[in-house]
The first five atom37 places (N, CA, C, CB, O) and aatype in JSON, in Angstrom:
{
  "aatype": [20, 20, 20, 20, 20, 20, 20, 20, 20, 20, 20, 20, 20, 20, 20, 20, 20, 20, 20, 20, 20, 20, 20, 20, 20, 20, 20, 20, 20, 20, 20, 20, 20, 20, 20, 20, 20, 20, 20, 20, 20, 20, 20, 20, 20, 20, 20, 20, 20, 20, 20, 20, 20, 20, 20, 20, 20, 20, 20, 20, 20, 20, 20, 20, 20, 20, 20, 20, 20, 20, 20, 20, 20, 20, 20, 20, 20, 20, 20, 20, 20, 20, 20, 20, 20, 20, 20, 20, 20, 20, 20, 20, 20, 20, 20, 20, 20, 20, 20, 20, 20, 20, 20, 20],
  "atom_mask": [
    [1, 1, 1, 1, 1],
    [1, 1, 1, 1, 1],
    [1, 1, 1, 1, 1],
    [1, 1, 1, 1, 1],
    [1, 1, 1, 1, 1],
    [1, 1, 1, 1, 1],
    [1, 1, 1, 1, 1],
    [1, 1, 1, 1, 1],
    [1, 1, 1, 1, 1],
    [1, 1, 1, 1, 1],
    [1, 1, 1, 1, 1],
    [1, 1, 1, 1, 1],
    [1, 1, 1, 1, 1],
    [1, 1, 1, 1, 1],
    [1, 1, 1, 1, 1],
    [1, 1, 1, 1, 1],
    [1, 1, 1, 1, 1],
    [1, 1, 1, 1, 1],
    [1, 1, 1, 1, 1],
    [1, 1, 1, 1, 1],
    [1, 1, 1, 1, 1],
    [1, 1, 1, 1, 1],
    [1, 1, 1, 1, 1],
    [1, 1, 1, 1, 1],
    [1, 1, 1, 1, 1],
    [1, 1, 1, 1, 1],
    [1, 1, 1, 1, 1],
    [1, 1, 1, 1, 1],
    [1, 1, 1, 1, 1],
    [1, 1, 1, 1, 1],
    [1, 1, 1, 1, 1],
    [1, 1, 1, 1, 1],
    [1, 1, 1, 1, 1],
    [1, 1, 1, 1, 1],
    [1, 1, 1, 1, 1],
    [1, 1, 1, 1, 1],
    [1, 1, 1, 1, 1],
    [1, 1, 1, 1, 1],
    [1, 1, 1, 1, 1],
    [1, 1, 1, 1, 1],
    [1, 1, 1, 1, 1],
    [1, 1, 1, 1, 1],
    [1, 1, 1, 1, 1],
    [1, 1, 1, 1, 1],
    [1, 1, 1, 1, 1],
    [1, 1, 1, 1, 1],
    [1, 1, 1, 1, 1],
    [1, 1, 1, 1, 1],
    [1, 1, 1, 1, 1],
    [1, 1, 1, 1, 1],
    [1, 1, 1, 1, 1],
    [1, 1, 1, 1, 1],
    [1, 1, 1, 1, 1],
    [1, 1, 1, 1, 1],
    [1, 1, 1, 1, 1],
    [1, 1, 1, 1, 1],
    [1, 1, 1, 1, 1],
    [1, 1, 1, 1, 1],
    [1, 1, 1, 1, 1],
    [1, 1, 1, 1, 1],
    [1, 1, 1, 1, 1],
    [1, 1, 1, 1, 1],
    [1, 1, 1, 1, 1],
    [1, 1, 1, 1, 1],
    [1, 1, 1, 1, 1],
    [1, 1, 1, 1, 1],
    [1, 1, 1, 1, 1],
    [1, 1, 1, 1, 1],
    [1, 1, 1, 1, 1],
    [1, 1, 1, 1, 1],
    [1, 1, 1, 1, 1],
    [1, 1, 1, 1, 1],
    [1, 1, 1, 1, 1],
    [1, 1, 1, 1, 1],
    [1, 1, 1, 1, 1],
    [1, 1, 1, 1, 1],
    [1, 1, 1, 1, 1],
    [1, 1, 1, 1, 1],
    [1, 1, 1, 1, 1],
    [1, 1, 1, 1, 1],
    [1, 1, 1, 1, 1],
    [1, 1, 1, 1, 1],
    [1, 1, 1, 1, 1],
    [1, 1, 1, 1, 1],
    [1, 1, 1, 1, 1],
    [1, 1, 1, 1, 1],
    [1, 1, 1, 1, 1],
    [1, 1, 1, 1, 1],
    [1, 1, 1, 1, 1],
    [1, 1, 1, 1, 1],
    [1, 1, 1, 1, 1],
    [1, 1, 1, 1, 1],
    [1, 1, 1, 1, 1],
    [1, 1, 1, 1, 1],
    [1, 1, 1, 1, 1],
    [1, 1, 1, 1, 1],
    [1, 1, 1, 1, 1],
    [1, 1, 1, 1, 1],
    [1, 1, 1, 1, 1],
    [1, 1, 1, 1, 1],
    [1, 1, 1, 1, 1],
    [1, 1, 1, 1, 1],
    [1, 1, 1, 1, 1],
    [1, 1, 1, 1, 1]
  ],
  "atom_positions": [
    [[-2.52, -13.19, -8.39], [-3.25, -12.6, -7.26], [-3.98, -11.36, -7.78], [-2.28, -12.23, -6.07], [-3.31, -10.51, -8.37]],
    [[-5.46, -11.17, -7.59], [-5.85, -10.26, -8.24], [-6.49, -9.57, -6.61], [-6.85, -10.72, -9.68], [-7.15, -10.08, -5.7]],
    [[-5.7, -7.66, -6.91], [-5.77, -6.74, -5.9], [-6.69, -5.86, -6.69], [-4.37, -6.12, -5.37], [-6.54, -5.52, -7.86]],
    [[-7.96, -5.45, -5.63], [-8.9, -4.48, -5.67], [-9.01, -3.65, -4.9], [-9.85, -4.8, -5.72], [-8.29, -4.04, -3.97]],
    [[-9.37, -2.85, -4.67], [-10.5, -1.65, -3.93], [-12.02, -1.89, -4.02], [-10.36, -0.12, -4.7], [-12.74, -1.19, -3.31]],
    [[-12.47, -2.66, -4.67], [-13.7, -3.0, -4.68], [-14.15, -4.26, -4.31], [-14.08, -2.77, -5.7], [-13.67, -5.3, -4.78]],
    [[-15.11, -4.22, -3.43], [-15.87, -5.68, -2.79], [-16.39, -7.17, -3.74], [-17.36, -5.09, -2.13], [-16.86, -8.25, -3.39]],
    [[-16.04, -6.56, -5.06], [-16.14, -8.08, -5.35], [-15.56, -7.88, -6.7], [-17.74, -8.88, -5.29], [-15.53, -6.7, -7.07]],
    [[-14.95, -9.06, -7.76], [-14.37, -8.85, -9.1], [-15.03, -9.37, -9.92], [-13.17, -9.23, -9.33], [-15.34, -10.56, -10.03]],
    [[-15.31, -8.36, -10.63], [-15.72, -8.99, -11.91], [-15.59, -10.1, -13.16], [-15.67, -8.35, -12.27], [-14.72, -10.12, -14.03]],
    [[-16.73, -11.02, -12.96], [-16.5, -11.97, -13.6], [-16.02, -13.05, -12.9], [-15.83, -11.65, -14.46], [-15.6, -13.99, -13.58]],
    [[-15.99, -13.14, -11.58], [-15.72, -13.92, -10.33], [-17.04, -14.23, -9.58], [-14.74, -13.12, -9.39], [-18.16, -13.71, -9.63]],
    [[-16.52, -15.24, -8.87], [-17.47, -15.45, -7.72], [-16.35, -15.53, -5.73], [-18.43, -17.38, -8.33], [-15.35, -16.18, -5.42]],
    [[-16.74, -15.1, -5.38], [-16.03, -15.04, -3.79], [-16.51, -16.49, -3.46], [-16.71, -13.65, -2.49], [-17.73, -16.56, -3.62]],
    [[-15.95, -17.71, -3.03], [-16.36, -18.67, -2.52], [-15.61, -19.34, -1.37], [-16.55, -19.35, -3.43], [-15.47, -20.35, -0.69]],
    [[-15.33, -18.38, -1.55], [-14.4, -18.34, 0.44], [-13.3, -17.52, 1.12], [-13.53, -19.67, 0.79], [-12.11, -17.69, 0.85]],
    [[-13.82, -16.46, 2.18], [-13.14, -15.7, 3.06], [-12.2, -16.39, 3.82], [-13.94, -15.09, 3.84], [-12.45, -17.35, 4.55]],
    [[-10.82, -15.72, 3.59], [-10.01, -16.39, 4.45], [-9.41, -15.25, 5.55], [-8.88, -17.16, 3.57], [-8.44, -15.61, 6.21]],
    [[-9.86, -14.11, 5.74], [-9.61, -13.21, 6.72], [-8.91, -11.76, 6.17], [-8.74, -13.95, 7.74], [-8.62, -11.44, 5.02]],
    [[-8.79, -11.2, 7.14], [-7.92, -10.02, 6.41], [-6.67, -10.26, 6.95], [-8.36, -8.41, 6.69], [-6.29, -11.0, 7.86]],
    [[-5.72, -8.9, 5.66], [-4.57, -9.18, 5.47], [-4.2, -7.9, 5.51], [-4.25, -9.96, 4.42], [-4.99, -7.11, 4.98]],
    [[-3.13, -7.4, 6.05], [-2.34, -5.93, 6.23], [-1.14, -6.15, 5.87], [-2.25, -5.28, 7.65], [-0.58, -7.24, 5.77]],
    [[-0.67, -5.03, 5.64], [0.88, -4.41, 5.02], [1.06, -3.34, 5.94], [0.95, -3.74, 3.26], [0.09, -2.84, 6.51]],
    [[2.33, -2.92, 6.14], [2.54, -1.61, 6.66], [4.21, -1.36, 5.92], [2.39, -1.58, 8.61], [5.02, -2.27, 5.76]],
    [[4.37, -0.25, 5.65], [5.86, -0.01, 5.19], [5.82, 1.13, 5.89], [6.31, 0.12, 3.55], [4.74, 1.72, 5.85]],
    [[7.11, 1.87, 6.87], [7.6, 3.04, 7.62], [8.79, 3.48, 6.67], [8.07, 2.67, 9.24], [9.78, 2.8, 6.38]],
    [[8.45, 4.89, 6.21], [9.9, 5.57, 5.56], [10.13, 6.65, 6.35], [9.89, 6.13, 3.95], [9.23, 7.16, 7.01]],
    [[11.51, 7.13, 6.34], [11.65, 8.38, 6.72], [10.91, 9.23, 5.93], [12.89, 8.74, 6.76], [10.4, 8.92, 4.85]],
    [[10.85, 10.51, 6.58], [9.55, 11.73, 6.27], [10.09, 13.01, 6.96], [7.8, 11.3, 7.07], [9.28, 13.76, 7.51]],
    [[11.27, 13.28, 6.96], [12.05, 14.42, 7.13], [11.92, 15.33, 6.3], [13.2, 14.22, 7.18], [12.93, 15.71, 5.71]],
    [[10.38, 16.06, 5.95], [9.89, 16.58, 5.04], [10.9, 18.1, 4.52], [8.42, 16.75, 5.56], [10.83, 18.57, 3.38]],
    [[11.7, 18.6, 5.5], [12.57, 19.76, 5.53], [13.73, 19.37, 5.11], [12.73, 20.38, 6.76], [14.1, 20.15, 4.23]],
    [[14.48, 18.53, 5.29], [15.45, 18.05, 5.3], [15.16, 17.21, 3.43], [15.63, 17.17, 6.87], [15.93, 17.19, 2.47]],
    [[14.2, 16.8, 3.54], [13.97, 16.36, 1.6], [14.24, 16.88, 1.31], [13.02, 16.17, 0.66], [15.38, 16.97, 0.84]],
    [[12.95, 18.1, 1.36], [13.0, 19.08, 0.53], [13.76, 19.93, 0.08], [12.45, 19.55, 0.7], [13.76, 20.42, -1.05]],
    [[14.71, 20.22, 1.28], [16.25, 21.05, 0.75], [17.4, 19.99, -0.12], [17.24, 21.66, 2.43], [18.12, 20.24, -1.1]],
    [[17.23, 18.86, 0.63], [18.01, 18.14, -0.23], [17.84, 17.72, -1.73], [18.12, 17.21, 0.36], [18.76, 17.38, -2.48]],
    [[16.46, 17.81, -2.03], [16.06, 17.55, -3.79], [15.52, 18.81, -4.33], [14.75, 16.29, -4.12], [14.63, 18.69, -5.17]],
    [[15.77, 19.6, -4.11], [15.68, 20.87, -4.68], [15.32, 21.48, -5.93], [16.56, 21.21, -4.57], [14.49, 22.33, -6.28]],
    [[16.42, 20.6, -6.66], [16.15, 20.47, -8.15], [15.17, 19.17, -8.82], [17.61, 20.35, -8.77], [15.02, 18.97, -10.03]],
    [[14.66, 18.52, -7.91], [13.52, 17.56, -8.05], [12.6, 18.41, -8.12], [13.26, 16.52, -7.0], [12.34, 18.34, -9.32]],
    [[11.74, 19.36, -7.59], [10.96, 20.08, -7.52], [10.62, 20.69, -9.02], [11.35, 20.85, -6.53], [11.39, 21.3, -9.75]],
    [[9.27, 20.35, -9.25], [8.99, 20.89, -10.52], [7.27, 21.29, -10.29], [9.41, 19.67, -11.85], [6.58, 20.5, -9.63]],
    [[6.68, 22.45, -10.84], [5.32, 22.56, -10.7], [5.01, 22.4, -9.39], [4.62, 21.69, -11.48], [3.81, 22.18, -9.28]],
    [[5.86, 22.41, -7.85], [5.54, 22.2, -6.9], [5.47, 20.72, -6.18], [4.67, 22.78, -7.03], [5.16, 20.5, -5.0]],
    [[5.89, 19.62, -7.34], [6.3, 18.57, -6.25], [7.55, 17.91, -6.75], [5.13, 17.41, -5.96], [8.1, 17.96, -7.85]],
    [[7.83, 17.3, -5.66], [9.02, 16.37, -5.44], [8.98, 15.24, -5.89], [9.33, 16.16, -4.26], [8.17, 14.38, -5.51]],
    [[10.04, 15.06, -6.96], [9.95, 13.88, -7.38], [10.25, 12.52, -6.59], [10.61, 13.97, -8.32], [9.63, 11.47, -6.4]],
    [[11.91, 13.22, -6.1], [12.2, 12.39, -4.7], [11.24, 11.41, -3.85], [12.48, 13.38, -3.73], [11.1, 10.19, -3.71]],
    [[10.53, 12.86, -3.26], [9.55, 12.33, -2.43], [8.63, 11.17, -2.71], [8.85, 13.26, -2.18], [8.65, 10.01, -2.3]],
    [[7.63, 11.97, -3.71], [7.14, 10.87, -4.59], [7.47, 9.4, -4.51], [7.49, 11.18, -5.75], [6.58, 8.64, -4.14]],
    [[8.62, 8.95, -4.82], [9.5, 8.32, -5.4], [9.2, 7.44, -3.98], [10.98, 9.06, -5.94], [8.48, 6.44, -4.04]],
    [[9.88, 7.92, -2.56], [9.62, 7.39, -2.22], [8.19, 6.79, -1.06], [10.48, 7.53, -2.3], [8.14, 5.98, -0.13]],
    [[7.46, 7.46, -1.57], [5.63, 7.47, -1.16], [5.55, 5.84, -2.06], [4.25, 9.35, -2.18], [5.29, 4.75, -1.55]],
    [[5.75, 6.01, -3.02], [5.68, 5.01, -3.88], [6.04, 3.44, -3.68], [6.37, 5.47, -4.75], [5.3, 2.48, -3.92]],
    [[7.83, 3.42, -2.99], [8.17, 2.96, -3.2], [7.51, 1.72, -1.26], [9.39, 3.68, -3.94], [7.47, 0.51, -1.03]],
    [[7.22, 2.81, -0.57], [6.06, 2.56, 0.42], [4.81, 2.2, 0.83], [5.94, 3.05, 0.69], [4.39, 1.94, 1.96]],
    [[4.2, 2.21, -0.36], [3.17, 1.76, -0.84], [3.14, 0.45, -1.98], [2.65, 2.88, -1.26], [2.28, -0.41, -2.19]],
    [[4.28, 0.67, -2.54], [4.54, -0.81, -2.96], [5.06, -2.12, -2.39], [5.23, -0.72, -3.76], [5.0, -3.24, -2.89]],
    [[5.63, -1.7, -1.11], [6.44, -2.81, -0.37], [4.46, -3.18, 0.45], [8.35, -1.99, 1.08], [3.89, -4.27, 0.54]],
    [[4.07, -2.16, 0.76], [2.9, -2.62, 1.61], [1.86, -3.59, 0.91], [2.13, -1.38, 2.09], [1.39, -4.51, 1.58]],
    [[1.47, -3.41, -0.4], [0.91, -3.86, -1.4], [1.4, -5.57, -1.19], [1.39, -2.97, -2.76], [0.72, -6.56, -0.92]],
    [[2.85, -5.39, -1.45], [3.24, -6.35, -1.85], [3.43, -7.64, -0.25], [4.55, -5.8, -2.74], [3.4, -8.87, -0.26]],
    [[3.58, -6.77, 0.77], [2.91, -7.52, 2.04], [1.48, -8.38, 1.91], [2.61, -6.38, 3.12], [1.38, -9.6, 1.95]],
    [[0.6, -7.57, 1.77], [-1.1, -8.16, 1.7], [-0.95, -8.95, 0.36], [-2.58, -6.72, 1.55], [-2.01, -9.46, 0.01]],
    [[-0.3, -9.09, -0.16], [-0.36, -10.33, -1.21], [0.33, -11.56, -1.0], [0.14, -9.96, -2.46], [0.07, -12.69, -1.41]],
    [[1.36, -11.07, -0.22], [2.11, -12.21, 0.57], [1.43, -12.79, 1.39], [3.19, -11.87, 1.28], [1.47, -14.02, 1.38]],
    [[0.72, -12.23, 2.2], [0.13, -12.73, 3.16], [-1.36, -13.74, 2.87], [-0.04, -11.54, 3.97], [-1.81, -14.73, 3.43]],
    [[-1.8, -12.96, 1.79], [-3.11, -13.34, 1.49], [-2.65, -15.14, 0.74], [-3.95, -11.92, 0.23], [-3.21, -16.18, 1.09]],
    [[-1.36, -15.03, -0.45], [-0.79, -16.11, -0.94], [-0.77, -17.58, 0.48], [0.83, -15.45, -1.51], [-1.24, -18.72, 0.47]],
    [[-0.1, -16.91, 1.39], [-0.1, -17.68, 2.55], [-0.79, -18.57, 3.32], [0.02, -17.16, 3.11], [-0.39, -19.58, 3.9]],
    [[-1.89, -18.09, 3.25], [-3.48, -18.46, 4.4], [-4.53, -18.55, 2.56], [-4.27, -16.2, 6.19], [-5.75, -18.39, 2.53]],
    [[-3.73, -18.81, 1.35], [-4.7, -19.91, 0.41], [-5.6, -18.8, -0.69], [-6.07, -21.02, 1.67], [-6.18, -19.06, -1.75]],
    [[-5.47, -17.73, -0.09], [-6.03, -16.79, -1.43], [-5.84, -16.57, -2.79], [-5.88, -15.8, -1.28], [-4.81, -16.81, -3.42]],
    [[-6.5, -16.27, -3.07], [-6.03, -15.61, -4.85], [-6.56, -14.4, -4.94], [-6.71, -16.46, -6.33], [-6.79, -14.17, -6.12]],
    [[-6.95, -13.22, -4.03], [-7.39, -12.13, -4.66], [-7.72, -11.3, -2.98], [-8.83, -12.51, -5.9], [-8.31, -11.84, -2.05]],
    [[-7.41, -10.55, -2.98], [-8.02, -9.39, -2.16], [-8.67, -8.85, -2.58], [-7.48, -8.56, -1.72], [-8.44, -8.49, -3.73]],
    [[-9.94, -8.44, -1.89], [-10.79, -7.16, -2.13], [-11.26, -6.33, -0.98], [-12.0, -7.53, -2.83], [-11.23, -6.67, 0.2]],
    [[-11.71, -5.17, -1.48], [-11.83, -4.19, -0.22], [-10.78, -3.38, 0.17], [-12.08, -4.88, 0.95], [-10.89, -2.52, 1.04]],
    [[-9.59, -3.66, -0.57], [-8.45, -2.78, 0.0], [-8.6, -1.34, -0.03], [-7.23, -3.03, -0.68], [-9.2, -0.63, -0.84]],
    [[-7.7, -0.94, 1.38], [-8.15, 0.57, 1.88], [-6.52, 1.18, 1.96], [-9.18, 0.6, 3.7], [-6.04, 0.4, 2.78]],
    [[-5.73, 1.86, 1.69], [-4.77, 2.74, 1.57], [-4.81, 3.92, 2.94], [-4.98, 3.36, 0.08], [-5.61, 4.78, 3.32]],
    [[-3.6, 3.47, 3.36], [-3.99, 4.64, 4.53], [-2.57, 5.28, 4.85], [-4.77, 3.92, 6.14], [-1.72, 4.56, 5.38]],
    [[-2.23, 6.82, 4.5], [-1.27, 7.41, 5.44], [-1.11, 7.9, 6.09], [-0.77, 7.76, 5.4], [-1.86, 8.87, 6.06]],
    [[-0.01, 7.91, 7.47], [0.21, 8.42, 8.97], [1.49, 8.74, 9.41], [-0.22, 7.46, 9.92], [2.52, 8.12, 9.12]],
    [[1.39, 9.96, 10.29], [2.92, 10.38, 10.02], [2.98, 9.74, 12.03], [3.36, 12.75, 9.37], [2.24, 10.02, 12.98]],
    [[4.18, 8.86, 11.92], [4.47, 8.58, 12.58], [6.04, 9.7, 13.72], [4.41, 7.39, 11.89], [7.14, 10.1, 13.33]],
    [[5.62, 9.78, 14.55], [6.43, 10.8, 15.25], [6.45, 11.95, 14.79], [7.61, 10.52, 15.36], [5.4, 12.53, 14.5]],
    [[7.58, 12.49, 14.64], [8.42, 13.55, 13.72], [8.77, 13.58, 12.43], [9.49, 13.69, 14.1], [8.84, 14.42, 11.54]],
    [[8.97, 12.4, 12.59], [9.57, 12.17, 10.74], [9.59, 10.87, 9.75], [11.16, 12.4, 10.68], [10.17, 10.5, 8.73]],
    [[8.45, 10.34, 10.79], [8.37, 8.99, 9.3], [6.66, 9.2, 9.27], [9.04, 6.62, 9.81], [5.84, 9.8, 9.96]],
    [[6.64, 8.48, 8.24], [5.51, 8.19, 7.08], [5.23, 6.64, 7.14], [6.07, 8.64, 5.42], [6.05, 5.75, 6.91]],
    [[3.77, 6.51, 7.53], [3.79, 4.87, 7.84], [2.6, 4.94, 6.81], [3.46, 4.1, 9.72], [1.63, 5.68, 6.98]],
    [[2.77, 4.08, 5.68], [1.58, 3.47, 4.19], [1.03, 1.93, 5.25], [2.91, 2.74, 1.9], [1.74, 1.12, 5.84]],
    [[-0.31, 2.0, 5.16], [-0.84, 0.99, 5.78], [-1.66, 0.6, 4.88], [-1.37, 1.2, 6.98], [-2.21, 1.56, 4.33]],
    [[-2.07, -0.71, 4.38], [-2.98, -1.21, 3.22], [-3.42, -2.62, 3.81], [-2.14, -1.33, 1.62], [-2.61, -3.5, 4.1]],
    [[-4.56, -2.72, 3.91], [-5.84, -3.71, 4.37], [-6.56, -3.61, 3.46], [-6.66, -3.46, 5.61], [-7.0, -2.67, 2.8]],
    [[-6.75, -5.67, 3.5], [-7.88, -5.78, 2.95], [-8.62, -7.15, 3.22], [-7.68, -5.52, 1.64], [-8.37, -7.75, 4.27]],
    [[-9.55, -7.68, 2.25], [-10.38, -8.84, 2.95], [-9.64, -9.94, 2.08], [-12.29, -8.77, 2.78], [-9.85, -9.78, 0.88]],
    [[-8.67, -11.24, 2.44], [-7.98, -12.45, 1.33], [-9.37, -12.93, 1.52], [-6.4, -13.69, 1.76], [-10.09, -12.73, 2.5]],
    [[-9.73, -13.88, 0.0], [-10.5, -14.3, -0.82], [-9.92, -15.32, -1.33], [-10.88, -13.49, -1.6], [-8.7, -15.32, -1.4]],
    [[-10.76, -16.54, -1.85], [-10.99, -17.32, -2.67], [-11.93, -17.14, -3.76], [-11.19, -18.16, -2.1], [-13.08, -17.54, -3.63]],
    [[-11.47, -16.47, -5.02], [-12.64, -16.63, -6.17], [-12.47, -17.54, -7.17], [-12.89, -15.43, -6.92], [-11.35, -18.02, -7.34]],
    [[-13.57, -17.91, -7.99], [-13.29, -18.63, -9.1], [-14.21, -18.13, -10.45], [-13.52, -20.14, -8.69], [-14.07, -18.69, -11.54]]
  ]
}
C-alpha cells in the first residue's frame, strides 16, 4: 500500500478512485498530569512520553486508512491530511484522511 501526502505518485498512473478513507485514534491528553508524571522524560523541553504517545496515535490512524483503503480494492492513498484535536479536557483525537486509489 503506498501512503502519500501528495495528489499523485510518482511513476504511477491513478486509474481508479475508490473514495475516501479516514482513521481516527483518541488518547488520553492529561497534559498536567503527563507532565508531572514523566518528569525525567523531559529533555531540551519535550517529552518523550508524550511524544511516544502522539506517535503511537498517529500510527494506529495511519494504519486505519490503509485498512480501509485495502478493503474497498486500493493500493495507495493520496492526498492524506493529518489533523490534531483536543477532544474535551483531556484527550487528543489524530484524524488522517485521504483519497483510496487504484494505480498502476
Amino acid at each position: 500500500m503506498i501512503l502519500t501526502t501528495t495528489n499523485s505518485v510518482e511513476g504511477y498512473k491513478i486509474t481508479d478512485y475508490k473514495g475516501i478513507v479516514v482513521g481516527e485514534a483518541i488518547m488520553g491528553a492529561n497534559i498536567v498530569r503527563d507532565f508531572f508524571a514523566s518528569v525525567t522524560d523531559i529533555v531540551g523541553g519535550r517529552s518523550g512520553a508524550y511524544e511516544t504517545k502522539l506517535k503511537d496515535a498517529r500510527d494506529e490512524a495511519m494504519r486505519e486508512i490503509e485498512e480501509r483503503a485495502a478493503a474497498i480494492g486500493a493500493n495507495a492513498v493520496v492526498g492524506i491530511d493529518l489533523d490534531y484535536e483536543v477532544v474535551g479536557d483531556s484527550m487528543l483525537m489524530v484524524s488522517v484522511s485521504g483519497t483510496a486509489v487504484l494505480v498502476t
